[in-house]
C-alpha positions, -999 to +999 in steps of 0.1 A: -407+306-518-405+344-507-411+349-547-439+328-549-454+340-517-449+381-524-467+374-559-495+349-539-504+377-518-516+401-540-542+374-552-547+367-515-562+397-504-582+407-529-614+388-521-613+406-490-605+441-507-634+435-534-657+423-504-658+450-479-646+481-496-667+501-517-661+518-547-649+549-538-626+535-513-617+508-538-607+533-560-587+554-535-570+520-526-555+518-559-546+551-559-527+547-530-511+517-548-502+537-576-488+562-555-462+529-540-452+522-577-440+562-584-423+560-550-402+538-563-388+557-585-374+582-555-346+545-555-341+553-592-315+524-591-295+528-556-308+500-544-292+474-567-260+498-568-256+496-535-261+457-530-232+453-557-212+475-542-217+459-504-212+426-521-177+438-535-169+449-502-177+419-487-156+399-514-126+421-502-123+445-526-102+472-514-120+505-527-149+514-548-146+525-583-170+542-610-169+513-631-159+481-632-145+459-603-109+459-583-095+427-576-094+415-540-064+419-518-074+393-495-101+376-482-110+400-451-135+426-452-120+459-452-140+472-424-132+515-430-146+512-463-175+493-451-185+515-425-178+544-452-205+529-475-234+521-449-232+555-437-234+570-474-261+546-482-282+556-450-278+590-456-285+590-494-317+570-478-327+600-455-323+626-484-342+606-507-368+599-480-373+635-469-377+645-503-409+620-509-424+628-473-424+666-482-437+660-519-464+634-502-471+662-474-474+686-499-482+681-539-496+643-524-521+660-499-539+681-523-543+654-550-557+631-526-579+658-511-594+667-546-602+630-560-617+625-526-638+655-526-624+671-494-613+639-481-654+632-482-653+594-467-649+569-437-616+570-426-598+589-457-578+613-440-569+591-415-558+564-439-540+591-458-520+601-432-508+566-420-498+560-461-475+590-456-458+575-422-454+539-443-438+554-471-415+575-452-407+545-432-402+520-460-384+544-482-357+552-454-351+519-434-351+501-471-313+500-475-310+471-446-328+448-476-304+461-505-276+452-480-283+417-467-287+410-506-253+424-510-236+404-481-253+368-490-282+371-469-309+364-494-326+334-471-331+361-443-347+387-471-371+359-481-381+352-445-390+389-438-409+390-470-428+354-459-437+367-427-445+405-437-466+394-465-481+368-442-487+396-414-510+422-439-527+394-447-543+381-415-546+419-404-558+434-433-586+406-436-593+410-400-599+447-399-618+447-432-642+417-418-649+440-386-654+472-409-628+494-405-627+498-444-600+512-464-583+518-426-576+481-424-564+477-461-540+510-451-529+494-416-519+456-428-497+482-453-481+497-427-475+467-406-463+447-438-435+479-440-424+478-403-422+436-404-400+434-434-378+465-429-371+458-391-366+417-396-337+431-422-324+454-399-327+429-367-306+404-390-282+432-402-270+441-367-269+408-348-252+391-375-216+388-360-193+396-387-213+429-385-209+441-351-177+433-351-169+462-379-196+482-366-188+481-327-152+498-334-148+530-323-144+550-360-183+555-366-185+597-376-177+603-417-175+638-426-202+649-449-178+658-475-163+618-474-200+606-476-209+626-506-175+619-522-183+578-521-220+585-531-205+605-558-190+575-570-220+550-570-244+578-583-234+572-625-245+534-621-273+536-600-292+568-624-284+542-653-298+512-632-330+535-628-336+543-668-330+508-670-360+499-645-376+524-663-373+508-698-380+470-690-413+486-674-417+501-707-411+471-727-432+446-704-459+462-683-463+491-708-477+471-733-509+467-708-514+506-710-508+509-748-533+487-756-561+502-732-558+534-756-569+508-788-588+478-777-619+472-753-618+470-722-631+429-723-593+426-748-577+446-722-587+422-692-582+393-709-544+404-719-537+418-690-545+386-669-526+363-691-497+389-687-497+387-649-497+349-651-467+349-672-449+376-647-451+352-622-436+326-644-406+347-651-404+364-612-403+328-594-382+315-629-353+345-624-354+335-582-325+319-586-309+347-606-313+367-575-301+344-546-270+341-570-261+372-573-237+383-544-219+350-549-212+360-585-201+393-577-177+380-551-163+354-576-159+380-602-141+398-569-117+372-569-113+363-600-126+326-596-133+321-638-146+282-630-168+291-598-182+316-618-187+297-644-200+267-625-230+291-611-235+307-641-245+273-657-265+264-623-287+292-630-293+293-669-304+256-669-324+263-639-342+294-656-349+275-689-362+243-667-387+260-644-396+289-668-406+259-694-423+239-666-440+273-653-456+281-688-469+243-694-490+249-660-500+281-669-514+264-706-526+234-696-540+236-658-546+273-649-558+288-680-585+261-682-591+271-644-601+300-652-620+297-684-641+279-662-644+302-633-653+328-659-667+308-690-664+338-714-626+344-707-610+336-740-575+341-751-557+330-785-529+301-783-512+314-811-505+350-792-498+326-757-474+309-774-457+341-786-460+361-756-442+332-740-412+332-763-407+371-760-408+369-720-384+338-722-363+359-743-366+390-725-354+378-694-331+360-701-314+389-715-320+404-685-303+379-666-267+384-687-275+420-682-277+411-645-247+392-641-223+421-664-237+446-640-222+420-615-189+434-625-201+475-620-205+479-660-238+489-679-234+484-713-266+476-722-285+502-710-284+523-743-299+491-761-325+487-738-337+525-739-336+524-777-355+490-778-380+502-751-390+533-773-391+514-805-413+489-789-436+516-778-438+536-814-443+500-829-469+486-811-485+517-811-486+516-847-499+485-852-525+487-831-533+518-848-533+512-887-533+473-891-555+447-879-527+422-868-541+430-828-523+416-799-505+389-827-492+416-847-482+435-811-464+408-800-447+397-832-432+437-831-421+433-797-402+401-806-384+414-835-372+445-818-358+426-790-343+400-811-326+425-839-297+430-807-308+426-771-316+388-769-284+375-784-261+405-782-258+405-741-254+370-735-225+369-764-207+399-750-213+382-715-191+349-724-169+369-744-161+394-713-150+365-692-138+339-720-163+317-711-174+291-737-217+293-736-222+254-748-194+246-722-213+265-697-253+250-703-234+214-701-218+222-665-249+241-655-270+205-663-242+182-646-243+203-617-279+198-616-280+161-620-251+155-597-270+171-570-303+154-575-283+118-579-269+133-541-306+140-530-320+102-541-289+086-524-289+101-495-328+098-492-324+060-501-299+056-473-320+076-448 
């Protein structure tokens, strides 16, 4: 639900953003959006480092290592070592922060002051100013997120997102209806940032476990201790950030490639179809994601049948709902909007394969997820490499062939398929010994155990 709602609100909004902003502020509104995406680049990875290494923590792992995972001694948390790495991580959050607020302050400022013409506009500096504050604030209070994902907490992430994304909704409509302009766009922001940030960190410290280990009288880390532990997430987390960097590459990229070759109408029409299939694969790879510290903590442990037990839970589910997800999309919402705009027009044939590589894709991205789960990257070689052959290659057949967005897509499959697709998921099983067949077939009893559970005790009810 918080996966389906984040990506909901995006469509949400925008009648109101197309309705009462105009074009200039429009424009700058996007800028400022585009300015949100680069910021995320100042995480470059720490965030998923640090819920791994939170959830190991949690799991009882004794100390933190470069790579790979120590067993757990026992099944407390050890509470020195926790307190060690939530005052790295809110530290590294405060360097990383004041580093974006004084590029924003600085570099930011005068690129915003020249595409506005001297801030020329209702409300531009002001609005400016206030998307400073927000991403100062998100950026630094953002660890409390990466660390309820790392203890378990994924219900209370999903609330905060609900409720945030709920919150910029009613208040950015509200302020936009009464003509405050971009202002109210740029305020619902802001209050979107403070909702989410400070639910998380509201859960984080009244969650008893927590105050218990924080509430002890060793709080103060010398800087020197801090660095030395950041020190040892830093190689994972700059590898988790080229590897951001390449899945952008070899899914959203394709969106900007293609803008340098086709029309604008191809562009639209591709670009729409892409997003739909996003969502697919975001809400399809949700469970993926609520999994993920209870992997970790198995592979803590060394619980080989657990591990295997979710592991199957969560491929069947991903093949299930991702199929289910793109027979919607086909039959009901693509025929939505051919009638909303009657000369939207999109080829089956390219659908169909577009389909198949974003199947693909993520689910390699999902084995990738779960051997990170263990503090290795492997993959992230394979992924660069296929990332830049898939730009070279599209590029080139957009450029000297008249395949199109077939032929683009076709390229993009091959390249994936030569080693990412099966590679990952084979090294996967044969890092843990797990048998894949064995695995699907538990995943799918575990399934229909639990819906045979549902019905009976619904029937008894």
């Amino acid at each position: 639900m918080g996966t389906f709602f984040s990506l909901a609100s995006g469509f949400l909004l925008l009648p109101f953003i197309l309705r009462y902003l105009n074009s200039n502020a429009l424009g700058l509104w996007y800028v400022f959006l585009s300015i949100n995406g680069l910021l995320a680049l100042f995480d470059f990875g720490f965030a998923p480092t640090f819920a791994r290494n939170f959830a190991y923590v949690w799991g009882g792992a004794e100390k933190l290592t470069k790579q790979g995972v120590t067993a757990a001694v026992g099944t407390s948390v050890n509470k020195h070592l926790f307190r060690m790495l939530y005052s790295s991580c809110r530290l590294l959050y405060l360097i990383m922060s004041l580093i974006a607020v004084t590029l924003l302050s600085t570099v930011g400022t005068l690129y915003i002051y020249k595409v506005t013409n001297g801030f020329v506009g209702s409300y531009f500096l002001l609005s400016w100013i206030i998307i400073v504050i927000s991403f100062f604030m998100n950026l630094y209070v953002d660890y409390f997120a990466s660390i309820l994902r790392g203890i378990g907490e994924i219900r209370a992430v999903n609330i905060a997102l609900v409720i945030s994304k709920g919150a910029q909704i009613i208040v950015s409509a509200i302020l936009l209806i009464f003509g405050f302009g971009i202002l109210g766009a740029v305020i619902g922001f802001l209050i979107q940032g403070i909702i989410f940030r400070q639910y998380c960190r509201h859960v984080f410290i009244k969650k008893k476990e927590i105050k218990i280990i924080l509430d002890e009288k060793e709080h103060r880390f010398k800087i020197k201790e801090l660095l030395k532990t950041i020190k040892i997430i830093l190689p994972n987390s700059m590898k988790d950030g080229f590897v951001s960097i390449a899945n952008y590459t070899s899914t959203q990229g394709s969106s900007l490639i293609i803008s340098m070759q086709l029309s604008l109408v191809v562009v639209g029409h591709y670009s729409l179809v892409l997003q739909l299939l996003n969502a697919v694969a975001s809400i399809s790879i949700a469970i993926n994601n609520a999994y993920l510290p209870l992997i970790q903590i198995k592979m803590v442990n060394k619980r080989k049948q657990d591990l295997q037990r979710i592991i199957g839970r969560c491929q069947t589910a991903y093949i299930f709902v991702f199929l289910a997800g793109i027979l919607g999309v086909f039959f009901v919402v693509m025929p939505l909007v051919s009638y909303i705009r009657p000369g939207f027009t999109f080829s089956t044939l390219t659908f169909v394969l577009m389909a198949v590589y974003y199947f693909l894709f993520n689910q390699q991205s999902g084995y990738a997820m779960y051997i990170a789960a263990a503090n290795e990257l492997p993959y992230v070689t394979g992924f660069i490499i296929s990332a830049v052959l898939s730009v070279l290659m599209t590029t080139s057949v957009l450029m000297f062939t008249n395949f199109g967005l077939t032929g683009m897509v076709c390229v993009q499959i091959i390249i994936q398929a030569v080693f990412n697709n099966w590679y990952w998921p084979r090294y996967f099983y044969k890092r843990e010994k797990l048998d894949m067949n064995q695995t699907m077939r538990i995943g799918f009893e575990e399934w229909l155990f639990a819906l045979k559970k549902t019905f009976k005790n619904r029937s008894n009810h």
